[in-house]
LUMKOL-927196 format. One record per residue: z, x, y of N, C-alpha, C in turn; residue number from 1; residue in one letter. Coordinates in nm, 2 decimals. Each point is the difference from the previous one (the first is absolute). Example, Ala and Ser with C-alpha at 12.3 -4.5 7.8 and 13.67 -1.06 7.14 Angstrom:
REM LUMKOL-927196
n.zz | n.xx | n.yy | ca.zz | ca.xx | ca.yy | c.zz | c.xx | c.yy | num | residu
0.78 | 1.32 | -0.57 | 0.00 | -0.09 | 0.12 | 0.00 | 0.09 | 0.12 | 1 | A
-0.07 | -0.04 | 0.11 | 0.00 | 0.09 | 0.11 | 0.08 | -0.08 | 0.11 | 2 | S
//
This chain:
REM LUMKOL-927196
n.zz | n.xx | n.yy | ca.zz | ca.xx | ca.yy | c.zz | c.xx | c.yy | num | residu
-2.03 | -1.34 | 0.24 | 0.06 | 0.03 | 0.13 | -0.05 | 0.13 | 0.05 | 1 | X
-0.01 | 0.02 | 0.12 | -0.09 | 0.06 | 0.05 | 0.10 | 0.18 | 0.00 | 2 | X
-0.02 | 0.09 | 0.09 | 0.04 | 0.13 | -0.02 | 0.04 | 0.03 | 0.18 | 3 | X
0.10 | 0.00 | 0.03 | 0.04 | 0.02 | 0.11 | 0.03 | 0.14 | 0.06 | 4 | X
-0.06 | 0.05 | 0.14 | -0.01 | 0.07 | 0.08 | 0.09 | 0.04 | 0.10 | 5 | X
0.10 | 0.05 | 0.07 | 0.10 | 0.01 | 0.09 | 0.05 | 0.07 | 0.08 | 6 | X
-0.08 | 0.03 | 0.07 | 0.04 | 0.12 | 0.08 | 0.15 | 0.04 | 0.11 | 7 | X
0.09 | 0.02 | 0.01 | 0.09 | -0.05 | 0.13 | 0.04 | -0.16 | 0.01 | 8 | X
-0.01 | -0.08 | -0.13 | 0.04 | -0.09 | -0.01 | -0.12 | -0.11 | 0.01 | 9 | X
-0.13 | 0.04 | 0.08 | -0.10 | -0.05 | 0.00 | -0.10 | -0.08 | -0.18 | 10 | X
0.01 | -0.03 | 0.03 | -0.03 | -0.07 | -0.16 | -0.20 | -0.08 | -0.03 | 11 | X
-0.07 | 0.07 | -0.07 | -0.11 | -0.07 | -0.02 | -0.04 | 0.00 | -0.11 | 12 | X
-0.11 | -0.02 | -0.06 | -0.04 | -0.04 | -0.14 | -0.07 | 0.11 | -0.04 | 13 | X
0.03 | 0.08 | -0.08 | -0.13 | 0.11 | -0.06 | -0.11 | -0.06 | -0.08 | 14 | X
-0.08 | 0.03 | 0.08 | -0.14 | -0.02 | -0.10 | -0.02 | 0.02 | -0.10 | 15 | X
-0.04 | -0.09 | -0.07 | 0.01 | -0.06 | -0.15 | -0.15 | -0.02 | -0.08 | 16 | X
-0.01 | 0.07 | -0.11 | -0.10 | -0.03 | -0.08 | 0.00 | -0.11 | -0.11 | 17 | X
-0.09 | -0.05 | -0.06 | -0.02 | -0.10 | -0.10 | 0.03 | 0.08 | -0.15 | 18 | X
0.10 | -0.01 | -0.04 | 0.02 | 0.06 | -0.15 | -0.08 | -0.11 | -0.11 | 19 | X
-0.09 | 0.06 | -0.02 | -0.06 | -0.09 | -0.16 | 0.04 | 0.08 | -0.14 | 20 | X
0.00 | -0.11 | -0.07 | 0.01 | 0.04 | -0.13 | -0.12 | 0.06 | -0.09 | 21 | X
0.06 | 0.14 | -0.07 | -0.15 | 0.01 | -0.07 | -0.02 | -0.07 | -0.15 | 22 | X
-0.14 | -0.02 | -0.03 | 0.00 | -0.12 | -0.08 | -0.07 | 0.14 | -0.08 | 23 | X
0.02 | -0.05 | -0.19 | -0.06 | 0.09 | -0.10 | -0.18 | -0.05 | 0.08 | 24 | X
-0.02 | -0.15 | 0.01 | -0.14 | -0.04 | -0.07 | -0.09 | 0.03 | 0.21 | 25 | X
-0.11 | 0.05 | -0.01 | -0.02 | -0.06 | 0.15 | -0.08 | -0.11 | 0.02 | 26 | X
-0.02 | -0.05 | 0.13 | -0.03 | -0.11 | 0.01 | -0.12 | -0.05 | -0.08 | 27 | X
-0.06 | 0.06 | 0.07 | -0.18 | -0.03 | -0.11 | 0.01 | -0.06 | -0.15 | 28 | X
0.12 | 0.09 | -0.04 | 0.03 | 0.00 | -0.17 | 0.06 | -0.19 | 0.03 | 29 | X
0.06 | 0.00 | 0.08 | 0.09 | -0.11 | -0.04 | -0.07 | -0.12 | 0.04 | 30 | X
-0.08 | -0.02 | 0.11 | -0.09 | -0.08 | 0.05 | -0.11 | -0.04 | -0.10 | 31 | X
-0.07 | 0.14 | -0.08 | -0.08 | -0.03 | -0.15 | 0.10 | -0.11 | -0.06 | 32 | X
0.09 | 0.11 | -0.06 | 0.09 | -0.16 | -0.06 | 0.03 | -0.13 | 0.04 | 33 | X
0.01 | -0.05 | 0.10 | 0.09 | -0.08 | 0.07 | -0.17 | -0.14 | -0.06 | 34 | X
-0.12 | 0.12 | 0.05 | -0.10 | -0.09 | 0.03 | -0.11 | -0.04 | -0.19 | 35 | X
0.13 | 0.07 | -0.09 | -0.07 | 0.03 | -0.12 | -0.13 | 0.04 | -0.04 | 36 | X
0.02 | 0.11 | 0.08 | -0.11 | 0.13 | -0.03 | 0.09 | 0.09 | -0.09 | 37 | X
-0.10 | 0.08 | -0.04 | 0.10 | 0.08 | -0.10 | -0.17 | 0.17 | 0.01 | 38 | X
0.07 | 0.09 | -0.03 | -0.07 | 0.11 | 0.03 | -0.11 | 0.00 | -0.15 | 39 | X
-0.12 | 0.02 | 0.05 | -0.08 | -0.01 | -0.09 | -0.03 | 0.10 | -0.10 | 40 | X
0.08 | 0.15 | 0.04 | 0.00 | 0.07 | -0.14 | 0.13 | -0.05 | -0.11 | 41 | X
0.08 | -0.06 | 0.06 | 0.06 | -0.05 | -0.14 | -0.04 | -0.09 | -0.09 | 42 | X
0.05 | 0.04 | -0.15 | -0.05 | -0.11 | -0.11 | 0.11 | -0.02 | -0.01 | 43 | X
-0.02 | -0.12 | -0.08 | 0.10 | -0.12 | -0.07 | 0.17 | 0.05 | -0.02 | 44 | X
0.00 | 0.11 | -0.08 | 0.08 | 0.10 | -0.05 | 0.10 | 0.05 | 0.10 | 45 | X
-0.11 | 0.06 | 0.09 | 0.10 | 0.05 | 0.12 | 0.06 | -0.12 | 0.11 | 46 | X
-0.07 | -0.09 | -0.01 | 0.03 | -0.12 | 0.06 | 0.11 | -0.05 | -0.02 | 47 | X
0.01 | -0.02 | -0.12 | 0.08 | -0.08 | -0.07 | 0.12 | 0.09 | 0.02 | 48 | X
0.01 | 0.15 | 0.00 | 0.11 | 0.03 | 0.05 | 0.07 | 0.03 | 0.16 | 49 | X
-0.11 | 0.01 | 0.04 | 0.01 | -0.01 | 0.17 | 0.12 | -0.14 | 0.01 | 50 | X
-0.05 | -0.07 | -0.06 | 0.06 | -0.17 | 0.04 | 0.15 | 0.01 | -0.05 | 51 | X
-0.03 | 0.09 | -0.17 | 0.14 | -0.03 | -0.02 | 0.11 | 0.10 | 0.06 | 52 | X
-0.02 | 0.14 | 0.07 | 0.04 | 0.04 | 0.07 | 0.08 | -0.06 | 0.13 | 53 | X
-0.10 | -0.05 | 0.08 | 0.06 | -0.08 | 0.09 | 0.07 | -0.14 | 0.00 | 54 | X
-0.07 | -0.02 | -0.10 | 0.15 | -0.12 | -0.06 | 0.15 | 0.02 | -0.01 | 55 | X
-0.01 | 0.19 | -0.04 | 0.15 | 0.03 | -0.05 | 0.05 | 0.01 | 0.14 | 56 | X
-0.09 | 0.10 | 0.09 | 0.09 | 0.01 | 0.15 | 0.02 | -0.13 | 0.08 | 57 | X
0.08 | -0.01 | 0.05 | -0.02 | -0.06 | 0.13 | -0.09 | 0.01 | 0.11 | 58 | X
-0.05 | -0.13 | 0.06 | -0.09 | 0.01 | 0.12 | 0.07 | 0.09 | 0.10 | 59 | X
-0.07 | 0.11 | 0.06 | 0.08 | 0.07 | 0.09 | -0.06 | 0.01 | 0.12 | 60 | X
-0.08 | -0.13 | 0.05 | -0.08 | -0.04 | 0.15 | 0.12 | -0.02 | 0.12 | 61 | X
0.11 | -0.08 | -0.09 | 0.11 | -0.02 | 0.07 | 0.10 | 0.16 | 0.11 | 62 | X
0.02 | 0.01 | 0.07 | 0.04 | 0.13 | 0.06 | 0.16 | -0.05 | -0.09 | 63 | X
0.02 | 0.17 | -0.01 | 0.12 | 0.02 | -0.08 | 0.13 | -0.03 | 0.08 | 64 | X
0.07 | -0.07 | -0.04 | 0.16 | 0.02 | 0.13 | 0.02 | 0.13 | 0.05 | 65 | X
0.05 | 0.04 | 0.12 | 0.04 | 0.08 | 0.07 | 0.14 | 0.02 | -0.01 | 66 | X
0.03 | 0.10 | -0.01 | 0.08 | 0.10 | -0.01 | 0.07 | 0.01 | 0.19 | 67 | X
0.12 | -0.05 | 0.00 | 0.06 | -0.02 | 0.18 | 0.11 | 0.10 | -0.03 | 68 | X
-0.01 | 0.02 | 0.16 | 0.13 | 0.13 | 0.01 | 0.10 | -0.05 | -0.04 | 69 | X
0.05 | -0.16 | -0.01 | 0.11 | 0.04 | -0.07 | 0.10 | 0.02 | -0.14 | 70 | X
-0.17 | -0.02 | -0.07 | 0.03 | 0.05 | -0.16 | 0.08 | 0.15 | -0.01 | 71 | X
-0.08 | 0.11 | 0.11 | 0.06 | 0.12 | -0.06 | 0.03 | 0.05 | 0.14 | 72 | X
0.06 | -0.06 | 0.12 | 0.08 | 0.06 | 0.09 | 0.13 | 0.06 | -0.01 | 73 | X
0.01 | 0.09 | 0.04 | 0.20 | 0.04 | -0.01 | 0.04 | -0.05 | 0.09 | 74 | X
0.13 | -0.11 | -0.06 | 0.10 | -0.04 | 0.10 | 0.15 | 0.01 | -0.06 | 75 | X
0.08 | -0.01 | 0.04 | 0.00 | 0.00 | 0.18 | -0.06 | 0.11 | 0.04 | 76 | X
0.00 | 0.03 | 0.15 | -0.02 | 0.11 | 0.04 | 0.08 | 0.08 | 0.07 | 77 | X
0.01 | 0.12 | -0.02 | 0.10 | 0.09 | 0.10 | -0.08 | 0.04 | 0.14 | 78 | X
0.04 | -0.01 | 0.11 | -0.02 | -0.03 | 0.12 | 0.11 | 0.07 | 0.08 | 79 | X
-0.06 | 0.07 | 0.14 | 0.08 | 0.00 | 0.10 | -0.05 | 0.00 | 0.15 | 80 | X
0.13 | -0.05 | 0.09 | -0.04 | -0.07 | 0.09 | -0.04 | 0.14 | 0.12 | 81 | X
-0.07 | -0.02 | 0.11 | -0.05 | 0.08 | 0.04 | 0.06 | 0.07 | 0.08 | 82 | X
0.11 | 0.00 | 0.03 | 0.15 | 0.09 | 0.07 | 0.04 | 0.12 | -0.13 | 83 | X
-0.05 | -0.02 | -0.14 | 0.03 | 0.08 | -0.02 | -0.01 | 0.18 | -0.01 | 84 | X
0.07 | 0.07 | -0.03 | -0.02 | 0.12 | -0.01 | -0.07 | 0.04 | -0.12 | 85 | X
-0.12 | 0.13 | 0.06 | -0.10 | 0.02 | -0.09 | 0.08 | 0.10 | -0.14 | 86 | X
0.12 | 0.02 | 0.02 | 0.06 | 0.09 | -0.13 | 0.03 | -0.12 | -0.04 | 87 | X
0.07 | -0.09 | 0.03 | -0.01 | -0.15 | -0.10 | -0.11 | -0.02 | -0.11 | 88 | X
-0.13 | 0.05 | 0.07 | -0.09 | -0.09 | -0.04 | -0.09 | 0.12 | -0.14 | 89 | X
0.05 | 0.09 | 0.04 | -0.02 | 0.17 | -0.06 | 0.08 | 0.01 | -0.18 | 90 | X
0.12 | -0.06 | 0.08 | 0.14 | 0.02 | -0.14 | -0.07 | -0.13 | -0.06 | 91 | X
-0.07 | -0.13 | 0.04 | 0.00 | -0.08 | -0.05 | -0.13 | 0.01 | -0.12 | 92 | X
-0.08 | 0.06 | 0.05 | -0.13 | 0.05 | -0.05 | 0.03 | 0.12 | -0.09 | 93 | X
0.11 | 0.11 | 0.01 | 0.02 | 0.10 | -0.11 | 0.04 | -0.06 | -0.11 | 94 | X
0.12 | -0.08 | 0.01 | 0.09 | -0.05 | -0.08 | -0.10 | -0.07 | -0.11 | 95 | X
-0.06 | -0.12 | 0.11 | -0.04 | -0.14 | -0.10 | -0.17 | 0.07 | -0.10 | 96 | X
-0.07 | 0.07 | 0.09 | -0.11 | 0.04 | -0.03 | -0.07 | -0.07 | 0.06 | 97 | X
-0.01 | -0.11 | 0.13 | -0.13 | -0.02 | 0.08 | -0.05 | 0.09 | 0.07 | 98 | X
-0.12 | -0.12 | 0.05 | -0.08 | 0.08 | 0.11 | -0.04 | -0.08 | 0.07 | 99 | X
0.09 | -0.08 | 0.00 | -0.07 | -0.13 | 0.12 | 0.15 | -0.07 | 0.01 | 100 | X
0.06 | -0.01 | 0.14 | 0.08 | -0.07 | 0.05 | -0.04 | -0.10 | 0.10 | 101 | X
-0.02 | -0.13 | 0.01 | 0.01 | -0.10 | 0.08 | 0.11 | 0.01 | 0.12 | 102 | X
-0.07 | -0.03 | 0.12 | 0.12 | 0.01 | 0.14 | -0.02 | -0.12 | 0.07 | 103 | X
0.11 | -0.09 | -0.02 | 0.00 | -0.08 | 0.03 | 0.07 | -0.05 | 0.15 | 104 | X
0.00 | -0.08 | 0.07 | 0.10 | -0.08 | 0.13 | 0.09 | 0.00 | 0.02 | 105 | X
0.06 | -0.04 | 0.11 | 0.17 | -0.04 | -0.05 | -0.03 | -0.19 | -0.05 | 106 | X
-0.10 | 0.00 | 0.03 | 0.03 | -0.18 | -0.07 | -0.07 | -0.01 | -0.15 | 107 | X
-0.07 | 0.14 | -0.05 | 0.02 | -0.01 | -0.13 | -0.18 | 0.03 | -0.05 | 108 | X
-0.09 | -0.06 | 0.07 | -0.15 | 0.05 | 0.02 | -0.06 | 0.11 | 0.01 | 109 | X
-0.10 | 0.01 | -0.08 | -0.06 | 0.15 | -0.03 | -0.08 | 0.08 | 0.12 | 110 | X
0.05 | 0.10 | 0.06 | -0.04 | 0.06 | 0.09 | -0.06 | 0.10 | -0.02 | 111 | X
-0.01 | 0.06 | -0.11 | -0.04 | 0.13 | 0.00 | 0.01 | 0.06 | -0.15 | 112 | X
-0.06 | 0.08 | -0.02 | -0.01 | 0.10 | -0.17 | 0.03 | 0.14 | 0.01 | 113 | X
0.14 | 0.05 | -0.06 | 0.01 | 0.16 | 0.02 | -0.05 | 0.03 | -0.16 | 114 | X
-0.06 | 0.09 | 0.06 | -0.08 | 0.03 | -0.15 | 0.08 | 0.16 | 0.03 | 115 | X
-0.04 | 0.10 | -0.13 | 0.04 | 0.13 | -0.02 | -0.12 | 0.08 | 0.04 | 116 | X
-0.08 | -0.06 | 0.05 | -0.13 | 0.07 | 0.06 | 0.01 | 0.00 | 0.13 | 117 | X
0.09 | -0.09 | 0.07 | 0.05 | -0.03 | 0.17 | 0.10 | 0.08 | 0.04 | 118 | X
0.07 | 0.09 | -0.14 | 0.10 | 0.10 | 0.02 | -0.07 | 0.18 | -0.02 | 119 | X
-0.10 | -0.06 | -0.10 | -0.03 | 0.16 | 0.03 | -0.08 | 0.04 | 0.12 | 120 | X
-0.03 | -0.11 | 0.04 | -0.07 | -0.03 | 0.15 | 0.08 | 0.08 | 0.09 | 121 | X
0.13 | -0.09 | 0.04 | 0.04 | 0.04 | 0.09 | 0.15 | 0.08 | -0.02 | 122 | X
0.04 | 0.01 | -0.10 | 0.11 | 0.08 | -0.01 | 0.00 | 0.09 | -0.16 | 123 | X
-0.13 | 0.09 | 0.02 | -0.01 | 0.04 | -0.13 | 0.09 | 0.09 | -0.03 | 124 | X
0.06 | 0.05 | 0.07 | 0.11 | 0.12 | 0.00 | 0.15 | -0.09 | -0.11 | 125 | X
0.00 | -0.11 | 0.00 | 0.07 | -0.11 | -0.05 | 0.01 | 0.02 | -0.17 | 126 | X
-0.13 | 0.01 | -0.04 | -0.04 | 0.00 | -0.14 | -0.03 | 0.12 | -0.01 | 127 | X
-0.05 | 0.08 | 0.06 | -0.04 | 0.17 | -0.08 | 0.14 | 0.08 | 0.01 | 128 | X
0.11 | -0.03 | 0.12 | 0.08 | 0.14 | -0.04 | 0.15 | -0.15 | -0.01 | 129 | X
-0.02 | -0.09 | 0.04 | 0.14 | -0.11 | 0.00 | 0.05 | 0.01 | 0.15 | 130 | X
-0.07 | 0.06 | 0.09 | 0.07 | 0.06 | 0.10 | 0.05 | -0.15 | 0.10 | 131 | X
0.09 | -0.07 | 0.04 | 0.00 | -0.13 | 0.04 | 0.02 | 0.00 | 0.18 | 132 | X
-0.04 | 0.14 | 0.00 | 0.01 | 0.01 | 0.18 | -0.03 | -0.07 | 0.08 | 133 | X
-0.18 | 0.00 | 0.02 | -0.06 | -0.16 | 0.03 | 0.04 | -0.05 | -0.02 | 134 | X
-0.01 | -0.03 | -0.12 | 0.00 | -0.17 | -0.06 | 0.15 | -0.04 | 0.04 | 135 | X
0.08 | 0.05 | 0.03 | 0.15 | -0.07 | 0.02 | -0.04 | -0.09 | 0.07 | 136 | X
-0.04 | 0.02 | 0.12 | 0.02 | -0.12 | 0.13 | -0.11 | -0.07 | 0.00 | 137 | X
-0.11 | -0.02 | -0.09 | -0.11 | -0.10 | -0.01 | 0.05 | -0.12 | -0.06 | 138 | X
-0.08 | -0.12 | 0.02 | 0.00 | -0.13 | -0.07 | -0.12 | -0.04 | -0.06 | 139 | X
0.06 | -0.08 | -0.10 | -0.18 | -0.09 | -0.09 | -0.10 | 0.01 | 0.09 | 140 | X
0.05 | -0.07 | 0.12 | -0.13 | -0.07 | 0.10 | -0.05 | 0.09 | 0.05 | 141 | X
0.03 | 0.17 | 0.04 | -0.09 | 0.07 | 0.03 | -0.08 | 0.02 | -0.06 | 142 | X
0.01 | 0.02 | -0.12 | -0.14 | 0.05 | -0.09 | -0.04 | -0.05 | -0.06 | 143 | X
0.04 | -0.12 | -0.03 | -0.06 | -0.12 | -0.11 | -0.16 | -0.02 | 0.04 | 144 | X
-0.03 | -0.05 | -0.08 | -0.18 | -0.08 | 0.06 | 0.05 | -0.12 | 0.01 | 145 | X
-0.05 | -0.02 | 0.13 | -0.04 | -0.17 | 0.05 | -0.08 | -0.08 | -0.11 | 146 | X
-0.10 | 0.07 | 0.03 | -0.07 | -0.09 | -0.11 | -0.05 | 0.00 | -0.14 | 147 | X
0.08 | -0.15 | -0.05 | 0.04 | -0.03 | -0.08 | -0.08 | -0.13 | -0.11 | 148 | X
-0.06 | 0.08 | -0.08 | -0.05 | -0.09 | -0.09 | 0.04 | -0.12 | -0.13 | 149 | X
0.02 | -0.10 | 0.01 | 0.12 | -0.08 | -0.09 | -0.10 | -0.10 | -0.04 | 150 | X
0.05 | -0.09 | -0.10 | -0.04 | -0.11 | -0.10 | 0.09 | -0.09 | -0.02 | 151 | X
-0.05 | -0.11 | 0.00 | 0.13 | -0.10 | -0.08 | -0.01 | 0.01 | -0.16 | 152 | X
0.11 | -0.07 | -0.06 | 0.00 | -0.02 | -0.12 | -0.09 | 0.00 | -0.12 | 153 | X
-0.10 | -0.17 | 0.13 | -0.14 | -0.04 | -0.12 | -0.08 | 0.03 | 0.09 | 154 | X
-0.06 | 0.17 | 0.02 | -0.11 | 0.08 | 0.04 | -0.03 | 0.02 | -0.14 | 155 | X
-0.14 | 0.02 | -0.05 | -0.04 | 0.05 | -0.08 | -0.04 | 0.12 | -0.02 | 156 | X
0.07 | 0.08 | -0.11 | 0.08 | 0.12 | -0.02 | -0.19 | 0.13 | 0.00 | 157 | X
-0.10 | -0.11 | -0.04 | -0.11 | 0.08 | 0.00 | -0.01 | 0.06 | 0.17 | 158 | X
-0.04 | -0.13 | 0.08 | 0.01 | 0.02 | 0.15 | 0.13 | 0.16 | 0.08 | 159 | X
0.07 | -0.04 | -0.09 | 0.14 | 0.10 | 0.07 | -0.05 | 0.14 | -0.02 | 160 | X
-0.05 | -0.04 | -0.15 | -0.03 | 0.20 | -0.04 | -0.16 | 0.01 | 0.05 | 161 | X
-0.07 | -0.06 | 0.03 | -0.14 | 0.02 | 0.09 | 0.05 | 0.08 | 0.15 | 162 | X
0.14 | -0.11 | 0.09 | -0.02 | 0.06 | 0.11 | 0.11 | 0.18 | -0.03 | 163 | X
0.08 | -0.04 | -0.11 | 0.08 | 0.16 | 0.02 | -0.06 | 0.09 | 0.01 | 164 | X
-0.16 | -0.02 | -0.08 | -0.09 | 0.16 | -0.03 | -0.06 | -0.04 | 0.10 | 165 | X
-0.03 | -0.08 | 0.08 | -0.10 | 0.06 | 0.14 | 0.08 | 0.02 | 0.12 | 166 | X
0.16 | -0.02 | -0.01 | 0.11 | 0.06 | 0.05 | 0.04 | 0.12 | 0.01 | 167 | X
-0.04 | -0.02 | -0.16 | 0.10 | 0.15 | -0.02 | 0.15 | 0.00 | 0.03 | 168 | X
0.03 | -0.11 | -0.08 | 0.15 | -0.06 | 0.07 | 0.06 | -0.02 | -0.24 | 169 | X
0.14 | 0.08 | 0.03 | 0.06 | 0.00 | -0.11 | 0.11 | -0.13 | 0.00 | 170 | X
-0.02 | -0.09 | 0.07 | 0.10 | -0.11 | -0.01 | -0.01 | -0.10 | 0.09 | 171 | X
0.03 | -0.09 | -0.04 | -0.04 | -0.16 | 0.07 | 0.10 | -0.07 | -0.01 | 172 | X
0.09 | -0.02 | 0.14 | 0.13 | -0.12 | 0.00 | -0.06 | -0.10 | -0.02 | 173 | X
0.09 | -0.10 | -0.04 | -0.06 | -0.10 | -0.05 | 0.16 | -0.13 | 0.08 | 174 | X
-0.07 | -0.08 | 0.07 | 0.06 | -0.07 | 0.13 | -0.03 | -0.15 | -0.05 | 175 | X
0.09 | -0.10 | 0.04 | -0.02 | -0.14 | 0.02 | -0.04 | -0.06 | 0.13 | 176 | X
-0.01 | -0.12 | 0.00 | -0.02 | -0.03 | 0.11 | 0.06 | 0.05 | 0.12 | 177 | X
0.10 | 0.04 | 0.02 | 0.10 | 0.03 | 0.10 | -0.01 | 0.16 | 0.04 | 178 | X
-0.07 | 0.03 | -0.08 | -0.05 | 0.19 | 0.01 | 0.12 | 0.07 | -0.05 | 179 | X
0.09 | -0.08 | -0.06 | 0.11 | 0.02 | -0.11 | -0.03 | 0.10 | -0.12 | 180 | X
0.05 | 0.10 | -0.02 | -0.04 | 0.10 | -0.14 | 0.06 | -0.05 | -0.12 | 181 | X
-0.14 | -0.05 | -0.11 | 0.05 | -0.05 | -0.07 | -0.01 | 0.05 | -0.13 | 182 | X
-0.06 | 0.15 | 0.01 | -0.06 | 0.04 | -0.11 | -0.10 | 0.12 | 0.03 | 183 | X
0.02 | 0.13 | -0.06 | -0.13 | 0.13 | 0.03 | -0.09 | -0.01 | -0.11 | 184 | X
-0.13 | 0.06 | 0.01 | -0.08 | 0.01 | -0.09 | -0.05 | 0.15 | 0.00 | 185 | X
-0.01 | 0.08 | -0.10 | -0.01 | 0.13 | 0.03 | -0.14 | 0.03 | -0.11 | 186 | X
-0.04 | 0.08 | -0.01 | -0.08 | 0.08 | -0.08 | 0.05 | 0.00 | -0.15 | 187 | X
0.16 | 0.02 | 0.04 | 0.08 | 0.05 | -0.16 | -0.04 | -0.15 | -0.07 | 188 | X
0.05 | -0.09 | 0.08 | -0.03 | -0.18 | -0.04 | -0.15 | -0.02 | -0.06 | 189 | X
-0.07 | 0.03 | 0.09 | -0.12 | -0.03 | -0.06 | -0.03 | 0.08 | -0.15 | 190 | X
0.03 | 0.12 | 0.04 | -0.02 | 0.06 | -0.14 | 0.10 | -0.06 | -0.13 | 191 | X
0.10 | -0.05 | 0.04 | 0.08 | -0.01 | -0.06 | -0.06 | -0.14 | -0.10 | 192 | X
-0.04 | -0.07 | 0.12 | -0.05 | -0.16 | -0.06 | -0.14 | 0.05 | -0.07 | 193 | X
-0.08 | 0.05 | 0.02 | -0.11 | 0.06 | -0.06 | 0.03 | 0.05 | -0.16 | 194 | X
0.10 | 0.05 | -0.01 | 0.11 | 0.03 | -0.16 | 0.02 | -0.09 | -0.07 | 195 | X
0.08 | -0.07 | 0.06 | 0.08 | -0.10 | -0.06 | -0.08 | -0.17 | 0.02 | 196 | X
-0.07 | 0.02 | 0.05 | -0.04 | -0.15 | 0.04 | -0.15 | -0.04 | -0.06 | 197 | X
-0.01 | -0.04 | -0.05 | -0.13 | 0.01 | -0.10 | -0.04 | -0.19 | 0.00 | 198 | X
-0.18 | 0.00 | -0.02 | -0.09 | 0.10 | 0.04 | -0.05 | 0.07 | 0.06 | 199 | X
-0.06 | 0.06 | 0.03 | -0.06 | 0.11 | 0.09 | -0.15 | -0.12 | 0.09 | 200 | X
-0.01 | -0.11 | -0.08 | -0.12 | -0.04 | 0.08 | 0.13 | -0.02 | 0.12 | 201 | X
0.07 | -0.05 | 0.04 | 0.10 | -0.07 | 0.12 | -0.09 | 0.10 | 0.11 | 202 | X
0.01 | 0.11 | -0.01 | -0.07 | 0.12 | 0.07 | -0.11 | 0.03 | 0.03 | 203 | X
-0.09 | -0.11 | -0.02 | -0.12 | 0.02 | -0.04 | -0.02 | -0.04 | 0.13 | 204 | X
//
């Protein structure tokens, strides 16, 4: 599923690359085989183990399953709608330890991303001394970013972390058909599945 783009509610497809899988053997190697050629500095000996080597592995021509956001997305997600107040969204981020709040509609749709980089932006006085002077009378929707990068479910989780680093983006809502929040993907996640989630070729 593809990687969606949003600006002010405007919605298009981000440009998408071909993820392949890397293979131990390369092609040449495998093509020799395929066409029972075999490399002419080996003898019998080393032959014979070459074969029995790859006997033990598995064929790995096949691409490996993919790894989808929604193996390691956090859900539910905490969310707020875009009326609200930016000390809402401040206490909400001290307390829990994010850095990414979703701002959503009043009908429930993702409109926007308050990140903690959108506050030091515009109300840094907020976080360096606590001072809530500004920030009293602001809302999400002023300072949020419009645009908003998201994924469904079964995006493939290689694709998602390709576009975060040419982003430069620490989190990825993750939306259903309906542009419904159904799940965040963050950095911590990826790292996290990277730990715990084994093997490492999935990543490859």
């Amino acid at each position: 599923m593809p990687i969606i783009v949003a600006v002010n509610g405007i919605a298009e497809v981000y440009p998408a690359k071909l993820v392949t899988p890397r293979h131990p053997r390369t092609e040449a190697a495998a093509n020799r085989e395929h066409h029972g050629h075999h490399s002419p500095t080996l003898d019998h000996p080393a032959l014979a183990a070459q074969i029995a080597y790859q006997q033990q592995n598995p064929d790995r021509s096949h691409p490996t399953p993919a790894v989808l956001a929604r193996d390691l997305m956090t859900t539910p997600v905490l969310s707020l709608p875009s009326d609200s107040r930016i000390l809402d969204a401040w206490t909400i981020m001290a307390h829990k330890g994010f850095h990414h709040i979703p701002i959503t509609s009043l009908h429930g749709t993702l409109v926007g991303m308050l990140s903690y980089r959108d506050l030091l932006r515009h109300v840094p006085e907020l976080i360096a001394t606590a001072d809530t002077g500004r920030a009293s009378g602001k809302h999400a929707a002023e300072i949020m970013t419009p645009r908003v990068i998201s994924a469904t479910p079964t995006t493939d989780l290689r694709e998602i972390a390709r576009v975060m680093l040419e982003e430069r983006i620490h989190a990825v809502p993750i939306l259903d058909q309906s542009r419904h929040l159904v799940g965040i993907l963050s950095t911590q996640d990826l790292l996290r599945g990277i730990a715990n989630h084994g093997p490492l070729e999935l990543w490859t």
